[in-house]
N, C-alpha and C positions, 0 to 999 in steps of 0.2 A: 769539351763542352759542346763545339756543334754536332759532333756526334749524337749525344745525349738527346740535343733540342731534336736532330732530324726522328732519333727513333720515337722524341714522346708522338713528333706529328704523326710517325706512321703508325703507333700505337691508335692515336686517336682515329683514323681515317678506317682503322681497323675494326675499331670499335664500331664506328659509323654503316658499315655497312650493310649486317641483318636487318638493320630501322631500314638503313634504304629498301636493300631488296623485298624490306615487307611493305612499306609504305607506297611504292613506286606504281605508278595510274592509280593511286588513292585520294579521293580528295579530304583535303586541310581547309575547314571553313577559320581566319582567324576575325577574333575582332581587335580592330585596336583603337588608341585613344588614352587619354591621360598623358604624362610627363612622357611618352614615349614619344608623343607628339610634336611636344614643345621643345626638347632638348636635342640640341644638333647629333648629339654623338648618337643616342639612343635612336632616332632619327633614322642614321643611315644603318645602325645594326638592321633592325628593324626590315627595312627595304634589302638588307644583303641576306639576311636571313631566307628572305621569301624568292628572292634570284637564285638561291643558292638548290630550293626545295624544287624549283619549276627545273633546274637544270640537273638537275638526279629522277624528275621524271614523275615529283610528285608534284598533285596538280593544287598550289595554293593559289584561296578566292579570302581577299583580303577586304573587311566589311568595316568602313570605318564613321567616327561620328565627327566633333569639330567645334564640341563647347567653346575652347579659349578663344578661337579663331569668330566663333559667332557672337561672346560676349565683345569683345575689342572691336566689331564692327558695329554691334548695338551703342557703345558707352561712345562712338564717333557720331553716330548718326544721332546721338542724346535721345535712344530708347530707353528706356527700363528696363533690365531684367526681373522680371516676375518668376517666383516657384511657386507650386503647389504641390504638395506633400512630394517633393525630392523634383514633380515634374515642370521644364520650362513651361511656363504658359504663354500662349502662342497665339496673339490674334493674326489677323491678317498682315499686319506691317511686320510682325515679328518674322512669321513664317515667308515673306519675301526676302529678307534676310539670311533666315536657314539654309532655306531652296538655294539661293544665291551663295553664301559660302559652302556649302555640303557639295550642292551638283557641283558649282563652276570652279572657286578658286583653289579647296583643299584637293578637292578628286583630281584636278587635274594637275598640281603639285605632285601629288603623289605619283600618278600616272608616269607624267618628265621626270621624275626623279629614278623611277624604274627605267626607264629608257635608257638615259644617260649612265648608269650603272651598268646597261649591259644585258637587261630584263626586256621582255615585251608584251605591255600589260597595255588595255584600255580601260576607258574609264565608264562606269554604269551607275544608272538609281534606279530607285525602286518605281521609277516612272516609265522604265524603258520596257518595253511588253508588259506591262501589268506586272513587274517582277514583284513589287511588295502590293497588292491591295490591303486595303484596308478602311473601317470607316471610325467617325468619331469616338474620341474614349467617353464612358458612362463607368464610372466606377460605381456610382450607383452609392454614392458618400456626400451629394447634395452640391458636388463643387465641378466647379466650370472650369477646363484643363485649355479651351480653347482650342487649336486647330492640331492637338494633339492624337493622334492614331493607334486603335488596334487592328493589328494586319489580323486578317479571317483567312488567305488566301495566299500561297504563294506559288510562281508559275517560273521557274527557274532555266527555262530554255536557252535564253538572252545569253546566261550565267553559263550553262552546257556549251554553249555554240562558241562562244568564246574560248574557252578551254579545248575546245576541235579544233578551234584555229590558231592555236599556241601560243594564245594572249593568259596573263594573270588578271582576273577580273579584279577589277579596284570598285568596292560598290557602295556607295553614298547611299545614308539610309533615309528618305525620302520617300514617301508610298503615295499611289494613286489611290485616292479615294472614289468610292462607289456610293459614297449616300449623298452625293453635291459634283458638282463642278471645280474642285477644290486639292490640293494637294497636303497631304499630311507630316508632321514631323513623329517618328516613330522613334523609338529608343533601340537604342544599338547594340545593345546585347541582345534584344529580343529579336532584334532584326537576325542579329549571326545565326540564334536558335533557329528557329525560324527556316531560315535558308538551307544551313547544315543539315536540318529535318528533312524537305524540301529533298535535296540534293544524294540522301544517302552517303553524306559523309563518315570517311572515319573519325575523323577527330574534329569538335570544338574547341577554340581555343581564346579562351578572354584574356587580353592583357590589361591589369589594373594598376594601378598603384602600391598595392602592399604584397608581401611575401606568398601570399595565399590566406588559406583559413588556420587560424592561430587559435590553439586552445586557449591562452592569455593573452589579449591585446597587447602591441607593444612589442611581444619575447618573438622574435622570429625564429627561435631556438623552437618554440613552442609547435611549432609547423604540422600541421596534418598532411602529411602526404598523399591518403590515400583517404578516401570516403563514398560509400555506398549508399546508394540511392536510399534506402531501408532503413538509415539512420542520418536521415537527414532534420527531420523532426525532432527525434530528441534531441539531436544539436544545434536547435533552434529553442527546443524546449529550457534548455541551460544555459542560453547567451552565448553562446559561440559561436552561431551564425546567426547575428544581427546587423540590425543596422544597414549599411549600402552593400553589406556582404549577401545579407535575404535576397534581393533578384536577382543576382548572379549564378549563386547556389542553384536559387529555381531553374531559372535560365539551363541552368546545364543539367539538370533534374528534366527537363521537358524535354531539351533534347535525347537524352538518352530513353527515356518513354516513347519517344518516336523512332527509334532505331539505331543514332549517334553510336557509336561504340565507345568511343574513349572520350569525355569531355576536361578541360581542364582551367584551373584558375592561375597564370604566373602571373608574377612580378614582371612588370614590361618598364622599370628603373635598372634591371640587373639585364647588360648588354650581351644579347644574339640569346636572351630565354629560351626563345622559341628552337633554336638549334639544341642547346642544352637540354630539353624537352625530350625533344623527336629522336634526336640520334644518339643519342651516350643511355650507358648504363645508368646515372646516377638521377636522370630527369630534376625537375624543378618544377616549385610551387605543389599544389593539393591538384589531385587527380580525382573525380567525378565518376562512378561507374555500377554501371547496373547489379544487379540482385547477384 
């Protein structure tokens, strides 16, 4: 029996290694968030996952957001959370809040957490060189989103210089604004795009909540694996990519318009995705990819 066990490990390590030797000085933009967040176990897959990728020599820049974390300080301090068509809205006391759990309390959780694991990562936003600008959203739908941000700009040096000095950049998605005095809460997927874009990544990586994109809601049996840029429409056109799935889809649609090579959507409930991803024959979740 331990015979068995050691050759399934040498089998797997085996497997692992054309991902490595082709990914190896590549950069991995991920984003994370959702139950991945909030759940211990998921938690530190998560963080071992990303020490594991930095220590085989690829360079993962982990872009994270901090909903649960920012409502449970709101609902203490007896804010309000307000949406607007899916977006927080964000006046000034909201976004003192944001700022303050995004920069200080999660980034820097995340940060300790890599360390003590054995990782060596620092912690950034989108305020640190200009890395997100951005200015007020105008969707131009007549509604007031508040101190919410489209980045127009991104200046990724901070994010480069970091990774020449053998840190894992942890990057709180936060933007400097350029039409005020004012800092932004920007959306965290757009931020990962964005960045990845920005950076010349190989791969995007969104961690959500569900299996991927599912031809029937629910059947995770139903899984699309694989999805090209060029049929992203009509499967928008059919229902299949709706709902919180549409900017995600996008999201990795613009990055790969920018030059992304491989973007992708896993399930960040299903522990070390991101490994099962990168390194194995079998990958996980919907793959994203150009013409």
């Amino acid at each position: 029996m331990a015979d068995n066990c050691n050759q399934y490990r040498a089998k797997t390590l085996v497997e692992a290694l054309p991902y490595i030797q082709k990914f190896t000085g590549k950069v991995v933009v991920i984003k994370y968030g959702g139950n991945a967040m909030i759940s211990p176990e998921l938690f530190d897959a998560v963080i071992e996952d990303i020490i594991l990728l930095q220590l085989v020599g690829i360079h993962a820049v982990l872009v994270h957001g901090g909903g649960p974390e920012i409502n449970e300080m709101l609902d203490r301090l007896g804010i309000e959370s307000k949406f607007v068509n899916g977006l927080r809205y964000t006046d000034a006391e909201t976004m003192d809040v944001v700022q303050g759990i995004l920069c200080g309390k999660v980034n820097k959780d995340l940060v300790s957490t890599i360390v003590r694991k054995g990782g060596s990562a620092i912690g950034l936003c989108g305020l640190d060189g200009k890395l997100f600008e951005a200015t007020r959203m105008d969707k131009g739908d007549g509604e007031d989103y508040g101190l919410v941000g489209d980045i127009h700009n991104v200046n990724p040096e901070v994010v480069l210089q970091a990774i020449d000095d053998g840190h894992i950049p942890v990057v709180a998605t936060v933007a400097y604004g350029t039409d005020g005095a004012t800092a932004y809460n920007v959306n965290a997927d757009t931020a990962a795009a964005e960045l990845a874009a920005a950076m010349g990544a190989e791969k995007l990586i969104l961690l959500t909540n569900t299996r991927g994109v599912l031809k029937e809601q629910g059947k995770d049996e139903t899984l699309i694996k694989v999805i090209r840029a060029g049929e992203i429409d009509n499967l928008k056109s059919q229902g299949i990519v709706a709902n919180g799935m549409i900017p995600k889809v996008e999201c990795c649609a613009s990055a790969i318009a920018a030059g992304v090579q491989r973007t992708h959507i896993l399930d960040g409930r299903i522990p070390h995705s991101i490994l099962i991803e990168m390194l194995t024959d079998e990958g996980a979740g919907t793959m994203i990819i150009g013409e």
